[in-house]
Backbone as XML, in Angstrom:
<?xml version="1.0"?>
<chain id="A" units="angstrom">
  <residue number="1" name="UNK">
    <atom name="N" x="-10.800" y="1.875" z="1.155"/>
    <atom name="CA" x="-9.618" y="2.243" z="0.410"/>
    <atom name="C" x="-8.479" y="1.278" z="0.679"/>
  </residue>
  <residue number="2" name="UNK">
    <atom name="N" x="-8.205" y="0.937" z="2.162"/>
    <atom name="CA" x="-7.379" y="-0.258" z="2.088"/>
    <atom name="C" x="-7.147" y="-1.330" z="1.852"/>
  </residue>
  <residue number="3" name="UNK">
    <atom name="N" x="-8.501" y="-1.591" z="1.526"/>
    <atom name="CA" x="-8.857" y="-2.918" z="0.563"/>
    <atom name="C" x="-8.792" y="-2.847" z="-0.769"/>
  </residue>
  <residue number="4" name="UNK">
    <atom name="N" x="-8.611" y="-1.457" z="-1.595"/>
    <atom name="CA" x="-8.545" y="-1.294" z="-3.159"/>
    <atom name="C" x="-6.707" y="-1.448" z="-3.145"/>
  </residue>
  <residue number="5" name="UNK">
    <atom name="N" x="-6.365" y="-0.683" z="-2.367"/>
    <atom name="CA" x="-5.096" y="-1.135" z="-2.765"/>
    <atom name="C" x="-4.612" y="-2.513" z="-2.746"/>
  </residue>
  <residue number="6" name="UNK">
    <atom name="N" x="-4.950" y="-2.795" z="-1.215"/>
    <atom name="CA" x="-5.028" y="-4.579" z="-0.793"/>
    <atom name="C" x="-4.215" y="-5.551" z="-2.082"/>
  </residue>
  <residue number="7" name="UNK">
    <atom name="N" x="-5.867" y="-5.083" z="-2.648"/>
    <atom name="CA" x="-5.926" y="-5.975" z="-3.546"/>
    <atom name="C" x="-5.242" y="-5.247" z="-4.988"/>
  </residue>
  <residue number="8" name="UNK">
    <atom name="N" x="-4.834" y="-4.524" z="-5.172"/>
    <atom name="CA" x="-3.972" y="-4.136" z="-6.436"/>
    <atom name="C" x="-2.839" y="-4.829" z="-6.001"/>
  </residue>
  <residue number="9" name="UNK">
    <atom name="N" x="-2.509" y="-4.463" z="-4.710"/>
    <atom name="CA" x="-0.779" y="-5.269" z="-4.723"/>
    <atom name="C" x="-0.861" y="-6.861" z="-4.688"/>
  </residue>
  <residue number="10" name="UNK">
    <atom name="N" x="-2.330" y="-7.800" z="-4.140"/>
    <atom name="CA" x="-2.327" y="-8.939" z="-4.650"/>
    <atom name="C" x="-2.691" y="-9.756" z="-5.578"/>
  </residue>
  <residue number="11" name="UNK">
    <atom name="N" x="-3.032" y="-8.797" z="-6.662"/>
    <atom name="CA" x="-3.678" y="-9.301" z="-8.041"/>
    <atom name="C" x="-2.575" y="-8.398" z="-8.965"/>
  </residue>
  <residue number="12" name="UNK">
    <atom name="N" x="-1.013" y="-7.988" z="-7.943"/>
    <atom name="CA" x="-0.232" y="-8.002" z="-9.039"/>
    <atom name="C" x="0.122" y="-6.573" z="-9.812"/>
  </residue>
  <residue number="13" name="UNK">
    <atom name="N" x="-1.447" y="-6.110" z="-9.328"/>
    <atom name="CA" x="-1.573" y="-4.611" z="-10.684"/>
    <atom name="C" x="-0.118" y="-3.604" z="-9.303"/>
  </residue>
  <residue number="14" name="UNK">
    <atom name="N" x="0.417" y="-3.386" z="-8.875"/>
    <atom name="CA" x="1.408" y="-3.314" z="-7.751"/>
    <atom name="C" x="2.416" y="-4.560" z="-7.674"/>
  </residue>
  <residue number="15" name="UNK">
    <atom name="N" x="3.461" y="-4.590" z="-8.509"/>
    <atom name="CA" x="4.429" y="-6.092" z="-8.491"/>
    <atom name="C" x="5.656" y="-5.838" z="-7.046"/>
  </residue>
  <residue number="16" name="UNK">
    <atom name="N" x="6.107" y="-7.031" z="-6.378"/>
    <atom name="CA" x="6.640" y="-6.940" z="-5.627"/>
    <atom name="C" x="7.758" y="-6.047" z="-6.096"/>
  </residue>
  <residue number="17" name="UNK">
    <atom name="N" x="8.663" y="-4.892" z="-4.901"/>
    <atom name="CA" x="9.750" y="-3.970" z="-4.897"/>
    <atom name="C" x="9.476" y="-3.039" z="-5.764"/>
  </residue>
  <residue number="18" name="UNK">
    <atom name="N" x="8.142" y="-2.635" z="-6.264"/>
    <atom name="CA" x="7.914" y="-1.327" z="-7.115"/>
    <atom name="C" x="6.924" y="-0.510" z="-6.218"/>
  </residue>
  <residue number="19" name="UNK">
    <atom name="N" x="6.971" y="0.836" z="-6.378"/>
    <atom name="CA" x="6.780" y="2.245" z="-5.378"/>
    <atom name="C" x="5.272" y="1.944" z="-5.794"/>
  </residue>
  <residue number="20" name="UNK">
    <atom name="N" x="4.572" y="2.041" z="-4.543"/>
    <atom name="CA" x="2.689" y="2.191" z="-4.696"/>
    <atom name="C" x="2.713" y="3.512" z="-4.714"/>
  </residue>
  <residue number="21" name="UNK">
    <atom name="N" x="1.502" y="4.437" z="-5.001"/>
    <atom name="CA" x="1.071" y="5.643" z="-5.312"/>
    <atom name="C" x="1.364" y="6.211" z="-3.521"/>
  </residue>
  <residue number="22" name="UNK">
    <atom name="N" x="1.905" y="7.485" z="-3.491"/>
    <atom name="CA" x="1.901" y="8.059" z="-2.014"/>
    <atom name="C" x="0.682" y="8.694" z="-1.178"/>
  </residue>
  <residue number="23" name="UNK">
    <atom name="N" x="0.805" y="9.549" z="-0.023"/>
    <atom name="CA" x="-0.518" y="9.977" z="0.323"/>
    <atom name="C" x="-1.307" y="10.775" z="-0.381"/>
  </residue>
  <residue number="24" name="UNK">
    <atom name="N" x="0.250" y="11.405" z="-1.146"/>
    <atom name="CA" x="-0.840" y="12.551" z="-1.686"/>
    <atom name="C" x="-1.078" y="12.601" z="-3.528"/>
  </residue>
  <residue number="25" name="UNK">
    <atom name="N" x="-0.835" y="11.233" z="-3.702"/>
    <atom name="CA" x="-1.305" y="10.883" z="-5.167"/>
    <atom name="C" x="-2.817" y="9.550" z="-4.832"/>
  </residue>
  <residue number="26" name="UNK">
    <atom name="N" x="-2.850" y="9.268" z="-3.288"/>
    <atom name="CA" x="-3.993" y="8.737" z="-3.366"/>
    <atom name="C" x="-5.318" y="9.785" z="-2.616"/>
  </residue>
  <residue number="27" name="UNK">
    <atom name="N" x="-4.843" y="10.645" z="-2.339"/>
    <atom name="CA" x="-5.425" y="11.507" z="-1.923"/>
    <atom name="C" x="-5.944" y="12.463" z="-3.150"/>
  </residue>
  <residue number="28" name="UNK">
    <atom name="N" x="-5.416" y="12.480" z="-4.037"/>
    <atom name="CA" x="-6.066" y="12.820" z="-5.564"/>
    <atom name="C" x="-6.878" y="11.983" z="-6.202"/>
  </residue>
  <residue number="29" name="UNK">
    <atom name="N" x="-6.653" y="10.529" z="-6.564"/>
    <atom name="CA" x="-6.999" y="9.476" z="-6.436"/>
    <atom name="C" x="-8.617" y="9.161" z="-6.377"/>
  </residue>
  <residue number="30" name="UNK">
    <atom name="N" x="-8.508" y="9.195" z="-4.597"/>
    <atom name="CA" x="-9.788" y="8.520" z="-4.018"/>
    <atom name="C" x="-10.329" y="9.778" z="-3.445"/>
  </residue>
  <residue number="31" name="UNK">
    <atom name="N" x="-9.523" y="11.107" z="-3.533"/>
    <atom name="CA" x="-10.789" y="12.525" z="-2.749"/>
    <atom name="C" x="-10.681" y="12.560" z="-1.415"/>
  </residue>
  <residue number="32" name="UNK">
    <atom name="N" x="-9.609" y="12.201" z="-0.955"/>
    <atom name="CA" x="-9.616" y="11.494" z="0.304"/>
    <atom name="C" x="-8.795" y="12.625" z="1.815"/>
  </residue>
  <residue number="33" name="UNK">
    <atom name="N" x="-9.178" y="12.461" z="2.827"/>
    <atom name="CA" x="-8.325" y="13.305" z="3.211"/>
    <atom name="C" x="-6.120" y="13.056" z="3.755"/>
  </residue>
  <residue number="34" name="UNK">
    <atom name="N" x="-5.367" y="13.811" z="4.009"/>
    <atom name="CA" x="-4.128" y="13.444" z="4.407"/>
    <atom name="C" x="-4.273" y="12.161" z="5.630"/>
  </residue>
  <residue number="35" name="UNK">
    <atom name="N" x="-5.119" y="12.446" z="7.092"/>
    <atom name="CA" x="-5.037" y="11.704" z="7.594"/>
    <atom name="C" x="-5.323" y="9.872" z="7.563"/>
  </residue>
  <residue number="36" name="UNK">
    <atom name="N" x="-6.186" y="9.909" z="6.029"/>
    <atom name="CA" x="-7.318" y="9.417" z="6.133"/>
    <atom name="C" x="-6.043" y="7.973" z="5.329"/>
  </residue>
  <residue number="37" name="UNK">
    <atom name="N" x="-5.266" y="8.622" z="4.574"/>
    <atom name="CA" x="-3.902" y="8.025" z="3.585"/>
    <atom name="C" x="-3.154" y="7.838" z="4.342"/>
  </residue>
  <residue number="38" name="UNK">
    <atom name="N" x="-2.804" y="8.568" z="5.275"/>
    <atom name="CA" x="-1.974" y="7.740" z="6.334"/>
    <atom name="C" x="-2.108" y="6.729" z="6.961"/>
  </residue>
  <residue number="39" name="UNK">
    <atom name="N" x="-3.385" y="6.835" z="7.341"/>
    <atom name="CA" x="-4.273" y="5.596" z="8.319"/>
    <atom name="C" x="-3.679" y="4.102" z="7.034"/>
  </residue>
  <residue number="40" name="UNK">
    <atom name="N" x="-4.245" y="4.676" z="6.008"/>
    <atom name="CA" x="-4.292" y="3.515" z="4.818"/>
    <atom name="C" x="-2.675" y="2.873" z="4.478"/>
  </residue>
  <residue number="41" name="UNK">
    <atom name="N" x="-1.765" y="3.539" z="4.805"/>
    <atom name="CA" x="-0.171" y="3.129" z="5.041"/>
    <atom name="C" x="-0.180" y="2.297" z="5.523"/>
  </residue>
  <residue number="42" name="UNK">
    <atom name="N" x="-0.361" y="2.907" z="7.000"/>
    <atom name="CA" x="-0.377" y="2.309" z="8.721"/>
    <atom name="C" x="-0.669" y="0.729" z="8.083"/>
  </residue>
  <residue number="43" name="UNK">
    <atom name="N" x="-1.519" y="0.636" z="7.880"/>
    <atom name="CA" x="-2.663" y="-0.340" z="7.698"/>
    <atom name="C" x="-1.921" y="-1.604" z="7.058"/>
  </residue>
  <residue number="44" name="UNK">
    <atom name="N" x="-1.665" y="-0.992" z="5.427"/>
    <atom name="CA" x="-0.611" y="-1.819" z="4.601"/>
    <atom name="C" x="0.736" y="-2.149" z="4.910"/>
  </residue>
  <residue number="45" name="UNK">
    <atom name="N" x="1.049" y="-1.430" z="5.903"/>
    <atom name="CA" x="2.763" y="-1.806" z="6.845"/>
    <atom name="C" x="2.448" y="-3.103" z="7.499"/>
  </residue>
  <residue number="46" name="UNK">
    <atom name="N" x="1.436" y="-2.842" z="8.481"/>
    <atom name="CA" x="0.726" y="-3.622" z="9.375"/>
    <atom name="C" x="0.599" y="-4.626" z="8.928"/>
  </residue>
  <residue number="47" name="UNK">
    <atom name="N" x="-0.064" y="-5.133" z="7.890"/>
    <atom name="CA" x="-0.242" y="-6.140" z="6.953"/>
    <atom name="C" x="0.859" y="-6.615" z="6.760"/>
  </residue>
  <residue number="48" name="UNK">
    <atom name="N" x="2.062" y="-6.273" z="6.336"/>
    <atom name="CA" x="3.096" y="-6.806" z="5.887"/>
    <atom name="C" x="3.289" y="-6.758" z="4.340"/>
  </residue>
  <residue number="49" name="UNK">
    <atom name="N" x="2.413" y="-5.680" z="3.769"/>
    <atom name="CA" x="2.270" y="-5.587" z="2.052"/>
    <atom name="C" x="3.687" y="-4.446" z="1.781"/>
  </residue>
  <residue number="50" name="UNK">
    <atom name="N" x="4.005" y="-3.147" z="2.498"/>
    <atom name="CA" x="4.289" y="-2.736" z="2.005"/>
    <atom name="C" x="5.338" y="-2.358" z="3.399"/>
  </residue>
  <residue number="51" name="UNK">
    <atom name="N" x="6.667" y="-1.548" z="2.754"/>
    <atom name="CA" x="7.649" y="-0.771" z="4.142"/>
    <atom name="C" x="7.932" y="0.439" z="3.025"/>
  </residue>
  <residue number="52" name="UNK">
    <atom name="N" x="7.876" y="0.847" z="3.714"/>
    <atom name="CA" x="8.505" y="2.686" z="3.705"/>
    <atom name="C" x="9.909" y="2.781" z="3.942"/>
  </residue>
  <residue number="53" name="UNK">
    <atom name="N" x="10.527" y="3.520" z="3.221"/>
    <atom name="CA" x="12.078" y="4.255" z="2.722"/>
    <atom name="C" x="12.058" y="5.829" z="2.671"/>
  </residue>
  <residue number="54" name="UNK">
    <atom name="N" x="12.278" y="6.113" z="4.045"/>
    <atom name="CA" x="12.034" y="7.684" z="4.284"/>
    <atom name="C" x="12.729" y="8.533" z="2.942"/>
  </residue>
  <residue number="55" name="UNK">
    <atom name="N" x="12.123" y="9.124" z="2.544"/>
    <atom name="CA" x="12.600" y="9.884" z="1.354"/>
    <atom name="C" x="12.484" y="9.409" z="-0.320"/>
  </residue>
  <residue number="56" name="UNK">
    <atom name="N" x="12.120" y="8.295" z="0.125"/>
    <atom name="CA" x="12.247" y="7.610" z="-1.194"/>
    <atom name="C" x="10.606" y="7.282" z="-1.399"/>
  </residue>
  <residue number="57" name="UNK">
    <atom name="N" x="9.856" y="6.440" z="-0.626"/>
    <atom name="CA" x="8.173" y="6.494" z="-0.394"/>
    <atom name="C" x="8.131" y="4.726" z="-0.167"/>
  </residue>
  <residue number="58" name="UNK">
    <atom name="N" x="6.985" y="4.548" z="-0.288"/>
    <atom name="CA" x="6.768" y="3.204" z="0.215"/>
    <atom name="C" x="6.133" y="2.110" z="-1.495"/>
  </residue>
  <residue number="59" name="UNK">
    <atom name="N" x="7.776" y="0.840" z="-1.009"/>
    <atom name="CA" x="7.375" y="-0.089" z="-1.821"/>
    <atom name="C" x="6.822" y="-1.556" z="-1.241"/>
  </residue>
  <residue number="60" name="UNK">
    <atom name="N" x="5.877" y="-2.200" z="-2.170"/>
    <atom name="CA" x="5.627" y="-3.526" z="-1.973"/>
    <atom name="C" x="6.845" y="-4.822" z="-1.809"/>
  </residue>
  <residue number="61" name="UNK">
    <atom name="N" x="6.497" y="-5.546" z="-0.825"/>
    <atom name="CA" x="7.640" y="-6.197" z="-0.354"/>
    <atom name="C" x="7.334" y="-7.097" z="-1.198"/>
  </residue>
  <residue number="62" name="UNK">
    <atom name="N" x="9.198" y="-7.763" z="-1.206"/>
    <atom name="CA" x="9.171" y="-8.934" z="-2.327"/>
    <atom name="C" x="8.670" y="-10.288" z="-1.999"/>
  </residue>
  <residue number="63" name="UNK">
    <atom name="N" x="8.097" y="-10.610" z="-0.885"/>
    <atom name="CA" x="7.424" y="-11.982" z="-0.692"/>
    <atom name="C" x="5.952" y="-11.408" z="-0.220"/>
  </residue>
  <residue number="64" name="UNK">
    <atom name="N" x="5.089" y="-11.646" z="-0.792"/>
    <atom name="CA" x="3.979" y="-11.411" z="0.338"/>
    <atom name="C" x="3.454" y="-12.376" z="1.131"/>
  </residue>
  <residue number="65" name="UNK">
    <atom name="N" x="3.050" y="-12.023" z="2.318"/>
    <atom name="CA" x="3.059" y="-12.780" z="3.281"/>
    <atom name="C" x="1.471" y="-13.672" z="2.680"/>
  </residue>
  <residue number="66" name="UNK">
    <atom name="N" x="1.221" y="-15.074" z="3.075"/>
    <atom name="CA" x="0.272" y="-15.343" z="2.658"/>
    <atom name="C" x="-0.812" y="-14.982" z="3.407"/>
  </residue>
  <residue number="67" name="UNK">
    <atom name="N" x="-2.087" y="-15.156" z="2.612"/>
    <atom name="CA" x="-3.220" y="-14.785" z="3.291"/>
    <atom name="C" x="-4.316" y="-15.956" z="3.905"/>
  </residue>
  <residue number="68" name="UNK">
    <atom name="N" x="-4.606" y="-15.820" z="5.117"/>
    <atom name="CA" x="-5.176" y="-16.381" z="5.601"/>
    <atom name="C" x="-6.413" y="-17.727" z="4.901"/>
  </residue>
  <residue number="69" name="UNK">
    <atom name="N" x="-6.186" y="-18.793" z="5.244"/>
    <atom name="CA" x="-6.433" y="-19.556" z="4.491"/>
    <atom name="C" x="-6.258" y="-20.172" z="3.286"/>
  </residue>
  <residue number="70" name="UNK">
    <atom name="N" x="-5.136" y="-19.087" z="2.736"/>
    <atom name="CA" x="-3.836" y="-20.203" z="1.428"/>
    <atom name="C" x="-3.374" y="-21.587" z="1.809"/>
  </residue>
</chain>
């Protein structure tokens, strides 16, 4: 799952500073459980794809960092 998004936010279908789907619209989504969407956040923070705005939800940052071997 963290690789489907991954790659939505780097092929664009997710444009930099617009809101990705939350836990519990990917948790409809992919069938998935609460913890399981969190993990998948964690993950995309970690990365440097996306930051979170308590209350507001989490958008894709406006530079993405490049990927290994660009």
């Amino acid at each position: 799952m963290h690789e489907i998004i991954r790659e939505r936010i780097r092929s664009g279908h997710y444009q930099p500073g617009t809101r990705i789907p939350s836990v519990i619209q990917l948790q409809e989504e992919f069938g998935i459980a609460t913890a399981t969407g969190q993990k998948v956040m964690r993950a995309l923070r970690a990365d440097g794809l996306i930051y979170t705005e308590p209350g507001m939800g989490s958008f894709v940052v406006e530079q993405l960092p490049e990927e290994p071997g660009d």
